[in-house]
C-alpha positions as CSV (number, residue, x, y, z in Angstrom):
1,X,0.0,0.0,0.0
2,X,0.8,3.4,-1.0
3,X,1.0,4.7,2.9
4,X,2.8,1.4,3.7
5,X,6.2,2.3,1.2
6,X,9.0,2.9,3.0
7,X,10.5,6.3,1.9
8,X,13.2,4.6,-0.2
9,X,14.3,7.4,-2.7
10,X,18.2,8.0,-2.7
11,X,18.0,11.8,-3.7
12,X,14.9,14.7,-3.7
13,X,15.4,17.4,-1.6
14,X,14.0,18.9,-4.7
15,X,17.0,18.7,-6.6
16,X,16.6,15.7,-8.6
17,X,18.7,15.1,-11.4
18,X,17.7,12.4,-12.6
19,X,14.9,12.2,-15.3
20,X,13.3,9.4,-15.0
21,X,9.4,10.3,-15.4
22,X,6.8,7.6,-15.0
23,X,5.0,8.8,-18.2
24,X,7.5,9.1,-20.8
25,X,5.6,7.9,-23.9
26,X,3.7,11.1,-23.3
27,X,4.8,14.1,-24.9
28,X,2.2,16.3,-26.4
29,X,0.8,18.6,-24.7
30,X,4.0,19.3,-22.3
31,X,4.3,22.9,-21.2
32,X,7.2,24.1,-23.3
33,X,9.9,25.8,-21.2
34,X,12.6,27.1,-23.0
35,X,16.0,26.7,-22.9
36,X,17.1,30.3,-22.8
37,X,14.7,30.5,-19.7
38,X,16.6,31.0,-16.4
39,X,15.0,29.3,-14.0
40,X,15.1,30.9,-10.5
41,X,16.0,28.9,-7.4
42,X,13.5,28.4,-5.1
43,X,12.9,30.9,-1.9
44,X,12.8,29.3,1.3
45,X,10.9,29.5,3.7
46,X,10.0,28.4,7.0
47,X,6.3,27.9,8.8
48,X,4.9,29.4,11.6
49,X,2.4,28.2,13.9
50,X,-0.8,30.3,14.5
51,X,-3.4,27.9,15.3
52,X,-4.2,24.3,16.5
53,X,-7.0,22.2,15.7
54,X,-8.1,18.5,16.5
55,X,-7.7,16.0,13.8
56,X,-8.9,12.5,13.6
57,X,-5.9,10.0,14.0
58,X,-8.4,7.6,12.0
59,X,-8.1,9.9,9.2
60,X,-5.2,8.9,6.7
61,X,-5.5,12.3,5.1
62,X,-4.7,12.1,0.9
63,X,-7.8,15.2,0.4
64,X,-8.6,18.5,2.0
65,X,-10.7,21.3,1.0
66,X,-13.0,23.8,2.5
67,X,-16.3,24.3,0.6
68,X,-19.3,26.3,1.7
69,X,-17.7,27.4,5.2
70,X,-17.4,23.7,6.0
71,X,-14.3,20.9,5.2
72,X,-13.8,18.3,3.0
73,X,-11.6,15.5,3.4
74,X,-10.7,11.8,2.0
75,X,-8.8,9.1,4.0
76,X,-7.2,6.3,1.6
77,X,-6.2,2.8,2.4
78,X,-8.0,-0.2,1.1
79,X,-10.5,-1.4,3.1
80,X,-11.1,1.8,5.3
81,X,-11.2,4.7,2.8
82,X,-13.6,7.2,3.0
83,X,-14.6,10.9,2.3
84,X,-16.0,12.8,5.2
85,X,-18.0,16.7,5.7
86,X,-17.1,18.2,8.5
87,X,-17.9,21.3,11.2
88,X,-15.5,23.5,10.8
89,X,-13.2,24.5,13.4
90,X,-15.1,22.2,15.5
91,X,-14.5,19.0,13.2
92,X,-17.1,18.0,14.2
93,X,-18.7,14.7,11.4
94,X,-21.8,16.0,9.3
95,X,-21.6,13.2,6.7
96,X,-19.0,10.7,6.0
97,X,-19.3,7.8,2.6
98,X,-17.4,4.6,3.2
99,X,-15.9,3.9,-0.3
100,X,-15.9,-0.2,-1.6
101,X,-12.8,-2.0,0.1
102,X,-11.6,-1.8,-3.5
103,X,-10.7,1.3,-3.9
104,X,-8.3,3.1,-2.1
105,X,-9.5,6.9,-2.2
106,X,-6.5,9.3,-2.9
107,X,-7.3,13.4,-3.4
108,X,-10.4,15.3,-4.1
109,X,-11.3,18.7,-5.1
110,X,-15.3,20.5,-6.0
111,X,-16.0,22.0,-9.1
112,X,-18.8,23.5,-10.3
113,X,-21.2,21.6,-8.1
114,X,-19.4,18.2,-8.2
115,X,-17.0,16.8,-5.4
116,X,-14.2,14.9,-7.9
117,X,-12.5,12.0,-5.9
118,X,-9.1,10.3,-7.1
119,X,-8.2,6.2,-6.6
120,X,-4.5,5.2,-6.6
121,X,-4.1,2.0,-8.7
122,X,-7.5,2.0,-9.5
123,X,-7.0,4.5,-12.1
124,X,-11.3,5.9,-11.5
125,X,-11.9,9.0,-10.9
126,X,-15.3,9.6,-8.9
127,X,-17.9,12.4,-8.9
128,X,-20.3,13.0,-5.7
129,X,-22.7,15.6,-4.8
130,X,-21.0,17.7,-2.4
131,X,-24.1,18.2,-0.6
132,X,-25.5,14.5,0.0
133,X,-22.6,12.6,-1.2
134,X,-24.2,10.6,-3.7
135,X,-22.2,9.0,-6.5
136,X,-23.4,10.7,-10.2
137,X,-20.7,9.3,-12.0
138,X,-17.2,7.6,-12.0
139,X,-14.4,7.1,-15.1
140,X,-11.0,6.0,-16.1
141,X,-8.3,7.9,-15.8
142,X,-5.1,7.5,-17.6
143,X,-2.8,7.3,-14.5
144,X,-2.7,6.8,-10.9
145,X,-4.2,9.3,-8.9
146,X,-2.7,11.7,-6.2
147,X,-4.0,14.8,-6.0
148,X,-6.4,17.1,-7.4
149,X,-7.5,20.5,-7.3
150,X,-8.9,23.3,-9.7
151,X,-8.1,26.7,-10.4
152,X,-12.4,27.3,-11.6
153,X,-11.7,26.8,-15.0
154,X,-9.5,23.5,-14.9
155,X,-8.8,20.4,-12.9
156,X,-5.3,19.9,-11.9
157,X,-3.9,16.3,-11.5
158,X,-0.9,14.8,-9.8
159,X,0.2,11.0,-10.2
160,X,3.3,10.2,-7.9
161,X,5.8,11.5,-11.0
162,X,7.3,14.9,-11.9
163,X,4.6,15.6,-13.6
164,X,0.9,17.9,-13.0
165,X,-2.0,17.3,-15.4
166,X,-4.1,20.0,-16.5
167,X,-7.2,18.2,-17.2
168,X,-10.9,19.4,-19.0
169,X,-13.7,19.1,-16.0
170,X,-16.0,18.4,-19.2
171,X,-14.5,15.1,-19.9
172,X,-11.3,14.5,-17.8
173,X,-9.1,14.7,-21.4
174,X,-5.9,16.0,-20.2
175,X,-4.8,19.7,-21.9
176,X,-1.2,20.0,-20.8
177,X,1.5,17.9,-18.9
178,X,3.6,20.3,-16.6
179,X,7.1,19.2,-15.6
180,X,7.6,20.5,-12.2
181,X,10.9,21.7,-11.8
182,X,13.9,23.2,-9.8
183,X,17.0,24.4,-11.5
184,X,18.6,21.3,-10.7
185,X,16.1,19.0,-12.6
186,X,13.0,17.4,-12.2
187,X,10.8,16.9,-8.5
188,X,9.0,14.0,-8.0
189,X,6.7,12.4,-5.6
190,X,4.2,15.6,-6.0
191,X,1.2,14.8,-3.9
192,X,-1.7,16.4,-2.4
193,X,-2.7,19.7,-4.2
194,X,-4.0,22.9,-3.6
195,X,-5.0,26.0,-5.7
196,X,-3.9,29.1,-3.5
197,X,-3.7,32.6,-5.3
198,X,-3.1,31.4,-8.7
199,X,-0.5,28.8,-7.9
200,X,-0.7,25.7,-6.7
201,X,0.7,24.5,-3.3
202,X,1.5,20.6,-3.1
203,X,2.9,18.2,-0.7
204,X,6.0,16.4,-1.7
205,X,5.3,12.8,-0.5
206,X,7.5,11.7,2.1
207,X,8.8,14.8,3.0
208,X,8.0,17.5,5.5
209,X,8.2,20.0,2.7
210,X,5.5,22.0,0.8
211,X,6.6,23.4,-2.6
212,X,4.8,26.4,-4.6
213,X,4.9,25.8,-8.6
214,X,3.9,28.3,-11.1
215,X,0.8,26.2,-13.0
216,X,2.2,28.3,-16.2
217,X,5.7,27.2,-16.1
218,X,6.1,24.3,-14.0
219,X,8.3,25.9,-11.9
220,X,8.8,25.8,-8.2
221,X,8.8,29.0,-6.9
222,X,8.6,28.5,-2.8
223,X,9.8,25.3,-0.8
224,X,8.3,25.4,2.7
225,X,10.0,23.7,5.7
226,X,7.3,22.1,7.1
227,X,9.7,19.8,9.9
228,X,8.5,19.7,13.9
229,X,4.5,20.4,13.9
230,X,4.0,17.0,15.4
231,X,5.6,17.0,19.3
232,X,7.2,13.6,20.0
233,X,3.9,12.7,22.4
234,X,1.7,13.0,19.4
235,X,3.7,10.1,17.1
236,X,1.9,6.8,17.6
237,X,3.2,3.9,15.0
238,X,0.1,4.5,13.0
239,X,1.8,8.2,12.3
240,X,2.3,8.6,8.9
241,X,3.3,11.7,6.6
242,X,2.8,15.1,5.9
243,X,-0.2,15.5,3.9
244,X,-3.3,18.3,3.4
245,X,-3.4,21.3,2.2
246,X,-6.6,23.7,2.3
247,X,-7.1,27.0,2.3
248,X,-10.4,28.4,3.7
249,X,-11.7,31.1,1.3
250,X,-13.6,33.0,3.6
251,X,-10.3,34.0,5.5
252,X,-7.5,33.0,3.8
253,X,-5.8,31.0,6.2
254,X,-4.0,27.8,5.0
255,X,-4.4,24.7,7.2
256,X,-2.1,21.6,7.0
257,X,-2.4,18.4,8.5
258,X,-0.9,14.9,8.2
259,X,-2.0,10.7,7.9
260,X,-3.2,9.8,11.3
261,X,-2.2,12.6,12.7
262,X,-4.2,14.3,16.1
263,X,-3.9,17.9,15.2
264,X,-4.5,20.0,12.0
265,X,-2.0,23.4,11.8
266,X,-3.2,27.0,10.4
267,X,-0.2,28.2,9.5
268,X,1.9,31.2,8.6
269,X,4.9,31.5,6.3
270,X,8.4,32.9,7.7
């Protein structure tokens, strides 16, 4: 199982050089970005903590999202996945779907009146009502699903890779492939998404790291240190990654939160 992997990558620290991309048969449509582009480094940054919030340790968190003043999230594994509505800041349950053992769920995102949920292996993408959590609809994908999120206009997808899909909410064809980069090559393991101010923030799986990319280019503008929100009394064995990202529109805070873990973070950047 996905959650399961042990970590076993011998260089990221988003400065891959290698480039081996799990889709390489699949060239049209790439982002073009030029050769005579300079690419900037990255600005770091660290995080500060502003707020802390109660968070299910049931909850293996691959989803988050805020959507009519309450919050959205999906918990994968097979067997035990599941998307859940809740309170918010109580967090307190309004309406939670068990999905079919399966599937495992991975990221979701609304659009336009219809909750869009991910699978891993599964390769199917599901649609729900966001108000009753009904299934409408459901369809192959042409890659393993991460993450998702949507800028109003477009759905963005993440497999695992280097790679961000820019996909058509009309029919899930993709429009562009976007190679997210540093200047030191590619960056893989881009996981759970989030559309903030017209770039989109992501999780970098198996790392306590949030980057920023540019949707246009590709390119990753912020890396956020995300290391020491958890305190040692809050790891139990069943403590698992970083993972979540939402940002509530009604107040622009950005809340992050991880698989299993007891507490959800607003958080600032330093």
């Amino acid at each position: 199982m996905k959650g399961r992997l042990a970590v076993i990558m011998s260089v990221l620290a988003l400065a891959v050089s290698c480039a081996c991309g799990s889709n390489s048969k699949e060239q049209s449509g790439t982002t073009n970005q030029s050769s005579e582009t300079v690419q900037d480094a990255p600005k770091e940054y660290k995080i500060k903590v502003v707020n802390v919030l109660p968070h299910s340790r049931k909850a293996y968190t691959q989803g988050l999202e805020f959507h009519d003043g309450k919050i959205y999230e999906s918990s994968g594994e097979y067997g035990t996945s599941f998307i859940e509505i809740r309170e918010f800041p109580s967090q307190k349950s309004l309406k939670r779907v068990d999905m079919p053992a399966e599937f495992f769920a991975e990221g979701l995102t609304i659009f336009n009146d219809t909750l869009y949920l991910l699978t891993w292996r599964e390769r199917i993408i599901f649609k729900f009502d966001p108000e009753t959590l009904e299934e409408t609809g459901r369809q192959r994908i042409y890659t393993e699903g991460w993450g998702i999120t949507n800028d109003g206009k477009s759905l963005y997808m993440s497999d695992g890779s280097q790679y961000i899909y820019e996909m058509d909410p009309k029919d899930l064809s993709r429009k562009r492939r976007i190679p997210v980069t540093t200047p030191n090559g590619p960056v893989f393991n881009i996981n759970e998404l989030e559309w903030i101010d017209g770039k989109i923030w992501a999780n970098v799986y198996g790392y306590d790291r949030i980057v920023v990319i540019d949707p246009q280019t590709g390119y990753i503008e912020k890396s956020i240190d995300c290391k020491g929100l958890l305190e040692k009394s809050d790891i139990k064995s069943t403590t698992d990654v970083l993972n979540g990202i939402a940002r509530d529109p009604q107040t622009g805070k950005i809340y992050v939160t991880g698989k299993n873990w007891p507490k959800m973070f607003e958080i600032e950047l330093l």
